[in-house]
C-alpha atoms as a printed R data frame, in Angstrom:
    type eleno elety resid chain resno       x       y       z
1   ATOM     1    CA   UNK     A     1  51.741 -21.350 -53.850
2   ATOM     2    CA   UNK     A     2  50.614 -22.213 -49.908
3   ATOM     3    CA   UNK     A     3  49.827 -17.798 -49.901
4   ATOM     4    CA   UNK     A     4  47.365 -18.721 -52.647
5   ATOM     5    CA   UNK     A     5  46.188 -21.643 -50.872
6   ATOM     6    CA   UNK     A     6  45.506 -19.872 -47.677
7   ATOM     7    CA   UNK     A     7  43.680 -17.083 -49.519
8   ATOM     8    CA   UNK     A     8  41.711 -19.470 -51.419
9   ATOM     9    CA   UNK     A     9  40.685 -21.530 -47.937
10  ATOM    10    CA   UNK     A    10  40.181 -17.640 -45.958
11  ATOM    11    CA   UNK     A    11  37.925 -16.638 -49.034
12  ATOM    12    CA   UNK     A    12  35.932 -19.905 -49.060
13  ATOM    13    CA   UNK     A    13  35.354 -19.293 -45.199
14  ATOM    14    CA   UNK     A    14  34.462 -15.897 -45.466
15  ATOM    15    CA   UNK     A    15  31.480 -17.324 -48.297
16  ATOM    16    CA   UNK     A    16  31.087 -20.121 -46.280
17  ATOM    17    CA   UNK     A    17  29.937 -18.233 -42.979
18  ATOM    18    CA   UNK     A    18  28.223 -15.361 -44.871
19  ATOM    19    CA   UNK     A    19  26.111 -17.821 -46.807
20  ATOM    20    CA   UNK     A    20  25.486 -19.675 -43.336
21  ATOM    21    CA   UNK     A    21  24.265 -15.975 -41.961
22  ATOM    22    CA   UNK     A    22  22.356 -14.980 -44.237
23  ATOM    23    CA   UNK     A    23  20.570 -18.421 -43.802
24  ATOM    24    CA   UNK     A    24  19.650 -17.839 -41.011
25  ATOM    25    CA   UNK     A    25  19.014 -14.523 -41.235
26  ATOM    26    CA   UNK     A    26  16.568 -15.158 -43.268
27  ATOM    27    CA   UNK     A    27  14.772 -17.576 -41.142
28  ATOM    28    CA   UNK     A    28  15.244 -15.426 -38.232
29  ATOM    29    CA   UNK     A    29  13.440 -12.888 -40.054
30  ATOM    30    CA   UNK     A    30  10.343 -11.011 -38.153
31  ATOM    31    CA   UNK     A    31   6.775 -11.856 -40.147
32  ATOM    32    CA   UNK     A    32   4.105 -11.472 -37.436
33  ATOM    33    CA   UNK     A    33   3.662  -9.210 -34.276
34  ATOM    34    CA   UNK     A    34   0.760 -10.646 -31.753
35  ATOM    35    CA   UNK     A    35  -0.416  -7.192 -30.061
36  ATOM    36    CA   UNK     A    36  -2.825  -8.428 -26.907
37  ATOM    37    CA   UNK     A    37  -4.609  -6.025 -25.281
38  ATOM    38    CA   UNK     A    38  -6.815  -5.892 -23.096
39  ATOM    39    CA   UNK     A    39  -9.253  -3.130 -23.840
40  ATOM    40    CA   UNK     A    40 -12.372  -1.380 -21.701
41  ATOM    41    CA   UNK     A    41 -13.864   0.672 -24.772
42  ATOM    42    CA   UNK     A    42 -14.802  -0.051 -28.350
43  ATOM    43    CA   UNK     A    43 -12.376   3.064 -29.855
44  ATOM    44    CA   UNK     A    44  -9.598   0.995 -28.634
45  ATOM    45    CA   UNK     A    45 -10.523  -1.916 -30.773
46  ATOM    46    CA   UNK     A    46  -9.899  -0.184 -33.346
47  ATOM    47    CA   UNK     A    47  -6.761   1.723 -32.520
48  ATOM    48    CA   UNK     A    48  -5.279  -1.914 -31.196
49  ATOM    49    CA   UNK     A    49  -5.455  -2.854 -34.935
50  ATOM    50    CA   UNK     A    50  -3.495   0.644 -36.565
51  ATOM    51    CA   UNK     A    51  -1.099   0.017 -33.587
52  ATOM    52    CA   UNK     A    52  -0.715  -3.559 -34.477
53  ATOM    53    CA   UNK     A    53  -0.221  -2.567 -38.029
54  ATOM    54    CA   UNK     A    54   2.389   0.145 -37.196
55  ATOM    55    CA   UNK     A    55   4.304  -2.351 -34.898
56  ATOM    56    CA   UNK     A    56   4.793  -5.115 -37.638
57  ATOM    57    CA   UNK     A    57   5.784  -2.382 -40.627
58  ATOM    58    CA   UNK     A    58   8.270  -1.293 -37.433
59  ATOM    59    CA   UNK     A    59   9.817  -4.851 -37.450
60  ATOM    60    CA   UNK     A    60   8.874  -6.763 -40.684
61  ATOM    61    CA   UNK     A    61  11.907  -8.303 -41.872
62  ATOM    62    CA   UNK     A    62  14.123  -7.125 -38.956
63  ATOM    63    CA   UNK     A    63  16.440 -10.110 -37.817
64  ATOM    64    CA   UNK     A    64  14.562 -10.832 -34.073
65  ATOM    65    CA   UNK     A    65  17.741 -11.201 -32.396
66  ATOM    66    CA   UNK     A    66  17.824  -7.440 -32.791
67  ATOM    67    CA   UNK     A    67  14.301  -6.427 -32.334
68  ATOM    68    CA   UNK     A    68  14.257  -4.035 -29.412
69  ATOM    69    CA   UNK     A    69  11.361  -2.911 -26.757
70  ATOM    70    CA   UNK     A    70  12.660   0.713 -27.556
71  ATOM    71    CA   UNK     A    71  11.168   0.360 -31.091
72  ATOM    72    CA   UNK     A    72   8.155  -0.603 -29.311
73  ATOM    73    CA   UNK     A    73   7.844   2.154 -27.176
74  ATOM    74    CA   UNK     A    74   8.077   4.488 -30.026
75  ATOM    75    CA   UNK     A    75   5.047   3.311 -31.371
76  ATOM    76    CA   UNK     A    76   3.224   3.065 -28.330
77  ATOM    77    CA   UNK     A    77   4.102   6.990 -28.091
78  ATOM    78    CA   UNK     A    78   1.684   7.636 -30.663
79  ATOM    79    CA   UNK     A    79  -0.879   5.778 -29.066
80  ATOM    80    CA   UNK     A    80  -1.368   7.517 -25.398
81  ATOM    81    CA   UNK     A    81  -4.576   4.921 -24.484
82  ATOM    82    CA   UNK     A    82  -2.326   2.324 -24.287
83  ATOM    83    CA   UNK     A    83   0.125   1.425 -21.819
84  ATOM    84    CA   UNK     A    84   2.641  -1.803 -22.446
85  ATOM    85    CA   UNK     A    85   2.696  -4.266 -20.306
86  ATOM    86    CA   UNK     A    86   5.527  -7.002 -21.832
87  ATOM    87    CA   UNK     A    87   7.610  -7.055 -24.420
88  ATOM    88    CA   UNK     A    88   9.109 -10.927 -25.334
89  ATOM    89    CA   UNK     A    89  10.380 -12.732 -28.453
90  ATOM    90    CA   UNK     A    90   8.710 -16.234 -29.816
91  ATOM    91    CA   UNK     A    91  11.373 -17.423 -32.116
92  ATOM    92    CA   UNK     A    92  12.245 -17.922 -34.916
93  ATOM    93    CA   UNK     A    93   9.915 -14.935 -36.538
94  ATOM    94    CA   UNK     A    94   7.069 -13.658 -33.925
95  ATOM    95    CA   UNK     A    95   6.855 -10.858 -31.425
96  ATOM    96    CA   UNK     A    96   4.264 -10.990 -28.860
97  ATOM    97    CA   UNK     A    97   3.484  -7.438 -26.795
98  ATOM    98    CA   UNK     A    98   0.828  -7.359 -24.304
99  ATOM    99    CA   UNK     A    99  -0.523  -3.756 -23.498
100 ATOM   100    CA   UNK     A   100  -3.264  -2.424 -21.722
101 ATOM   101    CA   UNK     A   101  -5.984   0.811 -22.236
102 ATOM   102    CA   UNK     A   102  -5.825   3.367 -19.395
103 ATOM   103    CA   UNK     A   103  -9.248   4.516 -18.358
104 ATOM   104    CA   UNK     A   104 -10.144   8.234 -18.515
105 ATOM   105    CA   UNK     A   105 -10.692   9.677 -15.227
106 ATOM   106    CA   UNK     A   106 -10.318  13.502 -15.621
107 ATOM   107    CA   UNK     A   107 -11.847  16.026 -18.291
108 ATOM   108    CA   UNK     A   108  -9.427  19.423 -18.161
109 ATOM   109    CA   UNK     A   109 -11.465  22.464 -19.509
110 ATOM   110    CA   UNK     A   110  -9.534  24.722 -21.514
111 ATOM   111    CA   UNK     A   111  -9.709  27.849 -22.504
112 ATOM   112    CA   UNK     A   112 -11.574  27.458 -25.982
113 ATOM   113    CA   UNK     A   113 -14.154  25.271 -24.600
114 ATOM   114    CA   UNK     A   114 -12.858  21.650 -25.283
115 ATOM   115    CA   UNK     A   115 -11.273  19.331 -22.615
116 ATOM   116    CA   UNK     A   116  -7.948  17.379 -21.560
117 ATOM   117    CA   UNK     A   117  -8.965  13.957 -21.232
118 ATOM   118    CA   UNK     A   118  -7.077  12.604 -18.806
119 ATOM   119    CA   UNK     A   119  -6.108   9.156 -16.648
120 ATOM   120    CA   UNK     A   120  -5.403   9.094 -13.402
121 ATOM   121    CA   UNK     A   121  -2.019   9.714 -13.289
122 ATOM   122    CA   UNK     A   122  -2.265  12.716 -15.168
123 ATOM   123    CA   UNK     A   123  -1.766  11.964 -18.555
124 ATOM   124    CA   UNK     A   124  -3.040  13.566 -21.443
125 ATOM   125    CA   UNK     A   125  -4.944  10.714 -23.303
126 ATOM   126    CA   UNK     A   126  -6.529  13.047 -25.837
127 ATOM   127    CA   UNK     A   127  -8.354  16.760 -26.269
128 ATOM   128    CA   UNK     A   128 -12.210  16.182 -27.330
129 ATOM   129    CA   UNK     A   129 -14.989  18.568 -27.029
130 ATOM   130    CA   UNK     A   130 -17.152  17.081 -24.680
131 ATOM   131    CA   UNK     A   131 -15.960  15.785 -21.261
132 ATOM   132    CA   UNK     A   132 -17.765  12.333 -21.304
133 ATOM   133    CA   UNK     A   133 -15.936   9.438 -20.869
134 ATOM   134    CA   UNK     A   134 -15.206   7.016 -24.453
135 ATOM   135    CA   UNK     A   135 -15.409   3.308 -22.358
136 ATOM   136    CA   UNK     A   136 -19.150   3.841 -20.730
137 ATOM   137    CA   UNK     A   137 -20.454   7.201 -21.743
138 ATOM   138    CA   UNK     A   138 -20.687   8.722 -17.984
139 ATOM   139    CA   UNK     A   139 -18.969  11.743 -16.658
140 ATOM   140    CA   UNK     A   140 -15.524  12.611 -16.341
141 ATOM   141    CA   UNK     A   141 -14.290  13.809 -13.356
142 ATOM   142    CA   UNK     A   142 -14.531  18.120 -14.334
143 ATOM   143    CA   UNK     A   143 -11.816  20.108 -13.091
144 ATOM   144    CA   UNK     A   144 -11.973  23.712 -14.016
145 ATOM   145    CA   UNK     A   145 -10.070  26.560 -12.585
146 ATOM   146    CA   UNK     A   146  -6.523  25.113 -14.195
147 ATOM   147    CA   UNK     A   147  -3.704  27.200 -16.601
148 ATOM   148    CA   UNK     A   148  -2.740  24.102 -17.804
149 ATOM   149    CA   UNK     A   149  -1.171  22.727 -20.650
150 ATOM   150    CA   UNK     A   150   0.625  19.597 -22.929
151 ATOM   151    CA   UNK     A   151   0.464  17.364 -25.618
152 ATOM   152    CA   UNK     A   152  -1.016  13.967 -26.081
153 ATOM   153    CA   UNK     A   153   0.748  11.080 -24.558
154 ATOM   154    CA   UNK     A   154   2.405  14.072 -22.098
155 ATOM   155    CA   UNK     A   155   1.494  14.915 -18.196
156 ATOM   156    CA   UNK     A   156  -0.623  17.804 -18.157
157 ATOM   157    CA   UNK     A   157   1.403  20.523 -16.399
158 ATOM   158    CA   UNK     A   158   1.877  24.194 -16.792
159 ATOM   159    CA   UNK     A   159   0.056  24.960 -13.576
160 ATOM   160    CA   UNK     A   160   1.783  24.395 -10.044
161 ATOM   161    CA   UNK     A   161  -1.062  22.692  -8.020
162 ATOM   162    CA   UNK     A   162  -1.480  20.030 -10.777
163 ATOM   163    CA   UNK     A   163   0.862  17.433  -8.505
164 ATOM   164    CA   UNK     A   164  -0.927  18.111  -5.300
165 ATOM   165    CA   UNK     A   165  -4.468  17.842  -7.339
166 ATOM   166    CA   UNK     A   166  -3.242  14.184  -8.600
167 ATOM   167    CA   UNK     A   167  -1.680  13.395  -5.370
168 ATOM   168    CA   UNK     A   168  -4.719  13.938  -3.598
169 ATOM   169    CA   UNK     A   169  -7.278  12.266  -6.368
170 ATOM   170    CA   UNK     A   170  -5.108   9.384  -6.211
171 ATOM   171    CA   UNK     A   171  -5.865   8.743  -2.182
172 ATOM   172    CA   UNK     A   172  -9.436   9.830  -2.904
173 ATOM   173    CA   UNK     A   173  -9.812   7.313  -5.485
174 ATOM   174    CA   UNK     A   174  -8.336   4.762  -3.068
175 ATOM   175    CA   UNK     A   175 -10.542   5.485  -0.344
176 ATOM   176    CA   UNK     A   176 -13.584   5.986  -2.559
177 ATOM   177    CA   UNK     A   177 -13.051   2.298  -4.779
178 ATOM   178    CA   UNK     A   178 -13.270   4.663  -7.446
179 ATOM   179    CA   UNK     A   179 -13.308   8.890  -7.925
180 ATOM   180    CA   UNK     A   180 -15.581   8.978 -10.646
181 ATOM   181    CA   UNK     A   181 -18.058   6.859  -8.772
182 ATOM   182    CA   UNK     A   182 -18.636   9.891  -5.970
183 ATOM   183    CA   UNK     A   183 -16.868  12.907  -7.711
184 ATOM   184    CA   UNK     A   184 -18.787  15.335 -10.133
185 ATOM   185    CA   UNK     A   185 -15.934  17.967  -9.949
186 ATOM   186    CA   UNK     A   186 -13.092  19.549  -8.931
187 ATOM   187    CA   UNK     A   187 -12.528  23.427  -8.819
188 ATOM   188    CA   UNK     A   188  -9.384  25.038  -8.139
189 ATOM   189    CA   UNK     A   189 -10.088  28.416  -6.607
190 ATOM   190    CA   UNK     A   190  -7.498  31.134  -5.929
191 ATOM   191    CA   UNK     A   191  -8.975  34.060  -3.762
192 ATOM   192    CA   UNK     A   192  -5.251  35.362  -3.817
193 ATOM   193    CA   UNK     A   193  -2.341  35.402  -5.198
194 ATOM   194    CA   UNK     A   194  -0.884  33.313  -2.490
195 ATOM   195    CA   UNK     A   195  -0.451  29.835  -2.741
196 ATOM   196    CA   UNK     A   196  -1.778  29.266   0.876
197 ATOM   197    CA   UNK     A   197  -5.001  31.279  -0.292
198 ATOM   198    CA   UNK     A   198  -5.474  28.409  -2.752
199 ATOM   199    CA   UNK     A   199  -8.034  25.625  -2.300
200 ATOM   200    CA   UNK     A   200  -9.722  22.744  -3.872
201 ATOM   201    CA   UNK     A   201 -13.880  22.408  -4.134
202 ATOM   202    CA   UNK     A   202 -15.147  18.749  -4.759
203 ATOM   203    CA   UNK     A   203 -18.723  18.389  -5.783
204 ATOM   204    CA   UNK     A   204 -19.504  15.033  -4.164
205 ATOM   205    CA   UNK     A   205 -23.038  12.947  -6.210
206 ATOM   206    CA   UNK     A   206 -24.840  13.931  -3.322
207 ATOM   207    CA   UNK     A   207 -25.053  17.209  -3.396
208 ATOM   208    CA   UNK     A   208 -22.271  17.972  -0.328
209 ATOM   209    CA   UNK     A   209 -18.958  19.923  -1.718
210 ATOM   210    CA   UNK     A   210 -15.291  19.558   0.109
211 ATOM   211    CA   UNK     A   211 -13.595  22.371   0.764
212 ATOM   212    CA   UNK     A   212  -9.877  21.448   0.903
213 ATOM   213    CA   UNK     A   213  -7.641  24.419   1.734
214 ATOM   214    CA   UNK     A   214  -3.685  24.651   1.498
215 ATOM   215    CA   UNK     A   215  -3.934  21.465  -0.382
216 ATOM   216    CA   UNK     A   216  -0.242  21.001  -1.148
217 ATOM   217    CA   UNK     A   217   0.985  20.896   2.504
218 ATOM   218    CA   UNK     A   218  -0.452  17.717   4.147
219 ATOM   219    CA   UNK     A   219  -2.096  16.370   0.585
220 ATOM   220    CA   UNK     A   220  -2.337  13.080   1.917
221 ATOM   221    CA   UNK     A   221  -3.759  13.784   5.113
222 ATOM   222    CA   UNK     A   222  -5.468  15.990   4.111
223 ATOM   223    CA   UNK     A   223  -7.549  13.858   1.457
224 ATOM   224    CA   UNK     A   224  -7.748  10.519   4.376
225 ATOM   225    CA   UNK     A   225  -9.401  12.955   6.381
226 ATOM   226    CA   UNK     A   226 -12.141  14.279   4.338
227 ATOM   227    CA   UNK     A   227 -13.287  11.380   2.351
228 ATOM   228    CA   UNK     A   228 -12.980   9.231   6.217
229 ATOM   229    CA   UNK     A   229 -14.798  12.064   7.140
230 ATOM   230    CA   UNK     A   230 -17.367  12.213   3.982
231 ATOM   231    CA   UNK     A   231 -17.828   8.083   4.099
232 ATOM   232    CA   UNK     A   232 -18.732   8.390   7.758
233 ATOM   233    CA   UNK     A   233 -15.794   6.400   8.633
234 ATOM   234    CA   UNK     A   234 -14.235   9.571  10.831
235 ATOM   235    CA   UNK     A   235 -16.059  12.159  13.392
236 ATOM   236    CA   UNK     A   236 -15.539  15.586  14.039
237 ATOM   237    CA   UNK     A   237 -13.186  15.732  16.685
238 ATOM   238    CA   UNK     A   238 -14.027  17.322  19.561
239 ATOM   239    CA   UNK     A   239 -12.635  20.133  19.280
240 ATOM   240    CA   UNK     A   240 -13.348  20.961  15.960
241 ATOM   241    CA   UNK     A   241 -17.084  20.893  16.408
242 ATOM   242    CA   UNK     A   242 -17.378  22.429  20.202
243 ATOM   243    CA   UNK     A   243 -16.913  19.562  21.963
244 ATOM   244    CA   UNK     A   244 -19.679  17.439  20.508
245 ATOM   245    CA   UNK     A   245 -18.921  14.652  17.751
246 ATOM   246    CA   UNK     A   246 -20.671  14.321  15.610
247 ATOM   247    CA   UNK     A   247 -21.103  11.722  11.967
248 ATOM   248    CA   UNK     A   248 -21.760  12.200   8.929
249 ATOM   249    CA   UNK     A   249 -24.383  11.036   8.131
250 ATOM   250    CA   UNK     A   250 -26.952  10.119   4.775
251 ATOM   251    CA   UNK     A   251 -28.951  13.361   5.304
252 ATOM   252    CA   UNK     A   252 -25.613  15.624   5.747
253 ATOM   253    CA   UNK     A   253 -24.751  14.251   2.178
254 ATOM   254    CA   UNK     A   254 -27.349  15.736   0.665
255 ATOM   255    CA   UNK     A   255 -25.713  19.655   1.233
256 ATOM   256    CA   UNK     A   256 -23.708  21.876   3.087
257 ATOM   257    CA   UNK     A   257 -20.136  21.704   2.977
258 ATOM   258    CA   UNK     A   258 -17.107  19.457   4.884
259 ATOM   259    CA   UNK     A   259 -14.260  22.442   5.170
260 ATOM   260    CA   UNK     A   260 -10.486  20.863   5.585
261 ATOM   261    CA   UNK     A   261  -8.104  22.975   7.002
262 ATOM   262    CA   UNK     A   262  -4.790  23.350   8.608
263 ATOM   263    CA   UNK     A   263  -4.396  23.589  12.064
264 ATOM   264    CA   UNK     A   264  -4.045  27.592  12.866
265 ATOM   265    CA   UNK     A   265  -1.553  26.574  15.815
266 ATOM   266    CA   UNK     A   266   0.217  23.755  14.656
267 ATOM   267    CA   UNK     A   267   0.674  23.409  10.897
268 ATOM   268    CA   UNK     A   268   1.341  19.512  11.177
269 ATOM   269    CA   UNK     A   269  -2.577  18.584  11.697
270 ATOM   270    CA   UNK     A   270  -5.541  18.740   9.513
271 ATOM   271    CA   UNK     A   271  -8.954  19.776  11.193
272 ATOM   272    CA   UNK     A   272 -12.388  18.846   9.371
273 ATOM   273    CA   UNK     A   273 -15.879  20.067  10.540
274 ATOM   274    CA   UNK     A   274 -19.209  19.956   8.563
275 ATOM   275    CA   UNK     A   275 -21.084  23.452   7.844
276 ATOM   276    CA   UNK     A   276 -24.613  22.860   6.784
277 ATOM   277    CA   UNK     A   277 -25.001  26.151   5.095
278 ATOM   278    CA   UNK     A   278 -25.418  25.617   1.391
279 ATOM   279    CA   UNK     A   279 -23.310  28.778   0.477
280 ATOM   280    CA   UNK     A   280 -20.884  28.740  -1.994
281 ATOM   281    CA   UNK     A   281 -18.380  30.320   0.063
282 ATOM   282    CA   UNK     A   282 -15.139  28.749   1.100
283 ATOM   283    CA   UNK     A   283 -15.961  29.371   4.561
């Protein structure tokens, strides 16, 4: 008789607490995601609201003790624009994420005509035809002269230079408030098959191009130098330009060619000098 009893009073608990769960299960239930975010082009409007819609079907009547940023993230992956920002729980039922757009920067060409459209750290953000950017309608930085390849959402890679061309857009962007602002394009040229051979050619709003060469030793430096050099903010040294030093000035803007290059005798500096010629050669 006190086996049945204990049963009985084990049984009633067992109701008891799954009853008292499922209560508040239920109230713990997710019904609304709040997706802010903050947005520099009118596309994104509208891909904010299919994101927000995917993001709620993702949790809608998920208990939000066990909602997870994960989840999250795997949405976002769909949506390469946007990057999030937080992630935090309003209980008993909401989920607020706060995400931002990431502005184009770079248009890729490929090799059937169309573009990479890229941010600034390299991501592929989408492939269109045309290599204008989506948030104001001005140019993408061009950069031509890549084998490069990915998905969206994905770095672009596939070609070897593509970490030294980010690394040095990234200090050029610095030092310029802005690489779109001053940039037209970016070539990669390769004379040779040696890496050393290699070299990047800027075409600067002006009309003056930068000739970097061996950009991936001494990116960095490399890219301080010629846009201190290109903003007027560093002289030749002497040595570089016969013992006279010299600015750059408005008028040098207009054409010729700023050449970057190692140091023949010592690999560890960079040497800059200004050749008026308007020749396309590397020099």
């Amino acid at each position: 008789m006190r086996i049945r009893n204990v049963v009985a009073v084990i049984l009633t608990a067992i109701v008891f607490l799954s009853a008292a769960a499922l209560g508040v299960s239920n109230v713990y239930r997710v019904d609304a995601v709040t997706l802010d975010v903050s947005v520099i082009s009118d596309a994104a409007r509208e891909e904010a609201d299919a994101l927000q819609k995917n993001l709620l079907g993702r949790y809608e009547k998920d208990s939000i003790f066990f909602a997870s940023e994960r989840e999250a993230e795997e949405e976002f992956a769909a949506f390469p624009y946007f990057r999030m920002v937080s992630f935090r729980k309003e209980y008993p039922n909401r989920l607020v994420i706060s995400a931002s757009e990431d502005a184009e920067v770079f248009a890729a060409a490929r090799e059937d005509g169309s573009y990479y459209i890229l941010g600034g750290d390299g991501t592929i953000l989408g492939i269109r035809e045309d290599s204008s950017n989506r948030s104001d309608g001005g140019a993408n930085v061009v950069v031509t002269g890549l084998s490069a390849s990915g998905e969206r959402g994905e770095v672009l890679g596939g070609d070897g230079c593509i970490p030294a061309l980010l690394s040095f857009c990234r200090a050029a962007d610095s030092l310029l408030n802005g690489l779109r602002s001053n940039v037209v394009s970016v070539e990669i040229v390769r004379p040779t098959s040696s890496s050393e051979d290699m070299y990047f050619c800027l075409s600067m709003r002006e009309g003056v191009k930068i000739y970097v060469h061996n950009p991936e030793n001494l990116t960095a430096a490399k890219a301080e130098r010629a846009l201190g050099f290109y903003l007027g903010t560093l002289p030749d040294r002497p040595e570089e330009s016969g013992g006279r030093q010299e600015w750059m000035t408005d008028a040098k803007r207009l054409g010729g060619r700023i050449i970057v290059t190692d140091d023949a005798y010592d690999g560890e500096n960079v040497l800059v000098s200004y050749d008026p010629q308007t020749s396309s050669a590397a020099g």
